[in-house]
DOVEXNU-402424 format. One record per residue: residue number from 1; z, y, x of N, C-alpha, C, O in turn; residue in one letter. Coordinates in steps of 0.05 Angstrom, whole numbers, plus 5000, padded with zeros to 4 digits. Each point is the difference from the previous one (the first is absolute). Example, Ala and Ser with C-alpha at 12.3 -4.5 7.8 and 13.67 -1.06 7.14 Angstrom:
% DOVEXNU-402424
i,n.zz,n.yy,n.xx,ca.zz,ca.yy,ca.xx,c.zz,c.yy,c.xx,o.zz,o.yy,o.xx,aa
1,5156,4886,5264,5000,5024,4982,5000,5024,5018,5013,5000,5021,A
2,4973,5021,4972,5001,5024,5016,5014,5022,4985,5004,5022,5010,S
END
This chain:
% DOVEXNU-402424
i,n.zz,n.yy,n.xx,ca.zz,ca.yy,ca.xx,c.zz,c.yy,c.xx,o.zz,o.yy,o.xx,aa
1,7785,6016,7380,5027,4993,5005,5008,4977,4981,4993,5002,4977,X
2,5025,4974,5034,5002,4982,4992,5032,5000,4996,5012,4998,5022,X
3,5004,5002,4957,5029,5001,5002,5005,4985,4983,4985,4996,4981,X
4,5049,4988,5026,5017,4980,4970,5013,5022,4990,5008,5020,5012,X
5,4994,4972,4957,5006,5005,4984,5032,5016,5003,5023,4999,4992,X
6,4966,5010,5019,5043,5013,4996,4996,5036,4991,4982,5016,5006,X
7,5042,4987,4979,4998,5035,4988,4992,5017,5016,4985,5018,4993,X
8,5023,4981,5028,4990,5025,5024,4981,5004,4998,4994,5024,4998,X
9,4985,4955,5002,4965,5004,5008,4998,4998,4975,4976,4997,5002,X
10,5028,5003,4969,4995,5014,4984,4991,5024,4996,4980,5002,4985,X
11,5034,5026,5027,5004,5023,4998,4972,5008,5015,4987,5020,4994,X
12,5008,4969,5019,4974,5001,5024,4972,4989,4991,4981,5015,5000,X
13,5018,4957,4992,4981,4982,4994,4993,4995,4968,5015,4990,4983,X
14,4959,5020,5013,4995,4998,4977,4982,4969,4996,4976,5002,5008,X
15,5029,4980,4985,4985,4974,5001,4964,5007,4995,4986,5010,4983,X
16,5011,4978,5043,4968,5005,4992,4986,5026,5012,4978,5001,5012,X
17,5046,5024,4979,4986,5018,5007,4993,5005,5032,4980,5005,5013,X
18,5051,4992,4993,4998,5014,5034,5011,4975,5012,5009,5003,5023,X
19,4992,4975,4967,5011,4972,5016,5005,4990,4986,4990,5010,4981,X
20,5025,4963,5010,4999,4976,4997,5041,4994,4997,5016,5004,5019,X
21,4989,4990,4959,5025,4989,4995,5001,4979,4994,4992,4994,4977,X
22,5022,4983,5046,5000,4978,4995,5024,4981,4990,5021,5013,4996,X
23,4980,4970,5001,5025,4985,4995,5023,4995,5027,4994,4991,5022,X
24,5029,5016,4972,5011,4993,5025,5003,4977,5012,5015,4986,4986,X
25,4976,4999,5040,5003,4981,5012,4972,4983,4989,4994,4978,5008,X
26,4994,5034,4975,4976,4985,4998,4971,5001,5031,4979,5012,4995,X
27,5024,4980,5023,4983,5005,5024,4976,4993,4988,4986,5020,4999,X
28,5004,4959,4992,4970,4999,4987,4991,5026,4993,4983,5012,5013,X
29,5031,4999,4962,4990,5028,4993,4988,5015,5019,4977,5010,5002,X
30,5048,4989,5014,4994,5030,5017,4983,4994,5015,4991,5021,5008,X
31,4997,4958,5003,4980,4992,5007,4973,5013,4986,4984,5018,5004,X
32,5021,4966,4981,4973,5003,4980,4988,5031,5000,4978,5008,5007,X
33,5049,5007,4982,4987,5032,4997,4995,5012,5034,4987,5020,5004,X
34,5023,4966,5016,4998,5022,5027,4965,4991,4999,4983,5017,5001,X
35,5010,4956,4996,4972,4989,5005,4984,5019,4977,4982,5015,5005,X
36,5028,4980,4970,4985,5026,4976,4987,5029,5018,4977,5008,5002,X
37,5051,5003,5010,4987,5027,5011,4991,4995,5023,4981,5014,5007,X
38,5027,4969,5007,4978,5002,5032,4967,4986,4987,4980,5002,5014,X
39,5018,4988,4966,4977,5003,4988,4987,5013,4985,4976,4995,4997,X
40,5036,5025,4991,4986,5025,4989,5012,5018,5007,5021,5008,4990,X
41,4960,5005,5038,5001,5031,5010,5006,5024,4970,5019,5016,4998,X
42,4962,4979,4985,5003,5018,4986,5026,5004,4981,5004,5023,4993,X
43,5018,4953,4995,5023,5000,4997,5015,5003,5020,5022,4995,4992,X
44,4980,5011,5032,5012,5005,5021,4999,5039,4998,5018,5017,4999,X
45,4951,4985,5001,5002,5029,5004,5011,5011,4963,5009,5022,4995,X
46,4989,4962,4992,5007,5022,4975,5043,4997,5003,5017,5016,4992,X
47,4986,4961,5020,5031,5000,4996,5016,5020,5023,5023,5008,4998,X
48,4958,4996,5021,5010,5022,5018,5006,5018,4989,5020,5012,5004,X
49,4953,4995,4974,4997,5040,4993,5021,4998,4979,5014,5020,4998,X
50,4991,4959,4986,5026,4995,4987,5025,5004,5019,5021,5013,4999,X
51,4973,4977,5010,5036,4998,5010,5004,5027,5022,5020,5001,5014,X
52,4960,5021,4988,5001,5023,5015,5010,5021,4979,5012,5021,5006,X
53,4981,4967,4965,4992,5014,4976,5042,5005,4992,5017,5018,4994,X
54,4981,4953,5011,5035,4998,4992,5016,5008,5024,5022,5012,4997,X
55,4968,4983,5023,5023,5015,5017,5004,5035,5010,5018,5014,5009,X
56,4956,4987,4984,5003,5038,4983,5017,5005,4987,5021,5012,5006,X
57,4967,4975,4966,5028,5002,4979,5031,4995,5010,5018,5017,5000,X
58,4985,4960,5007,5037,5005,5005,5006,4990,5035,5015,4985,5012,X
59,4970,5029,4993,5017,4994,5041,4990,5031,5000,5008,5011,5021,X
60,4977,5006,4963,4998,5026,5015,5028,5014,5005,5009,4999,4977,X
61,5007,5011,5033,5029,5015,5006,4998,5024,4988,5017,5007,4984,X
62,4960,5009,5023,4996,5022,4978,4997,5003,4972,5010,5016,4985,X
63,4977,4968,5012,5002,4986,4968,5026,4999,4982,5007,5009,4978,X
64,5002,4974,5040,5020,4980,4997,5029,5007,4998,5016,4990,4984,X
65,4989,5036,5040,5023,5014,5010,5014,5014,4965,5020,4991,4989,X
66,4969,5023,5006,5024,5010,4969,5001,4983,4981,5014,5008,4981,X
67,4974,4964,5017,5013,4971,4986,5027,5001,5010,5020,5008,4987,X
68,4978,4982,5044,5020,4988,5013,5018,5023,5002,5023,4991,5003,X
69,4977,5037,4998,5017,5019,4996,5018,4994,4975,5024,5000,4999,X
70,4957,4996,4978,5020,5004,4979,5011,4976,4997,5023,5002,4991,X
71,4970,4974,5012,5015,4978,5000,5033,4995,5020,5020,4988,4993,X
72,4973,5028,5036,5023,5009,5010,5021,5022,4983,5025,4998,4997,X
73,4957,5027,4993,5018,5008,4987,5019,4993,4969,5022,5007,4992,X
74,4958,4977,4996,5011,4983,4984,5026,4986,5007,5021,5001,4988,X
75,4971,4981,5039,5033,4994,5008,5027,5019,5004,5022,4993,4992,X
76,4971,5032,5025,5021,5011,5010,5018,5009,4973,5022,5011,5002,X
END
């Protein structure tokens, strides 16, 4: 995965590990790294098992559900 630089894909994208953080509006870059992984299968397959690795960790709902409980109840 190839993304600009903005906070959101922070939370998601570890540089290197599971994709590629690039400069925003820089198109060369992002070039460069989509050509990096469509040329090495094997950084392709390790940033998958990464990024399956992280979306375990925080997209699971079960996981995740008595965070977001107490942060709701924190508000009320």
């Amino acid at each position: 995965m190839v993304v600009t630089d903005v906070p959101a894909f922070r939370e998601w994208i570890s540089n290197g590990q599971n994709g590629f953080i690039v400069p925003f509006r820089d198109s060369n870059e992002v070039a460069k790294r989509v050509i990096q992984i469509l040329n090495n299968p094997k950084l392709l397959s390790e940033m998958r098992k990464n990024t399956l690795v992280i979306a375990d960790k925080k997209a699971d709902w079960d996981k995740n559900y008595e965070v977001l409980e107490e942060v709701y109840s924190g508000i009320v």
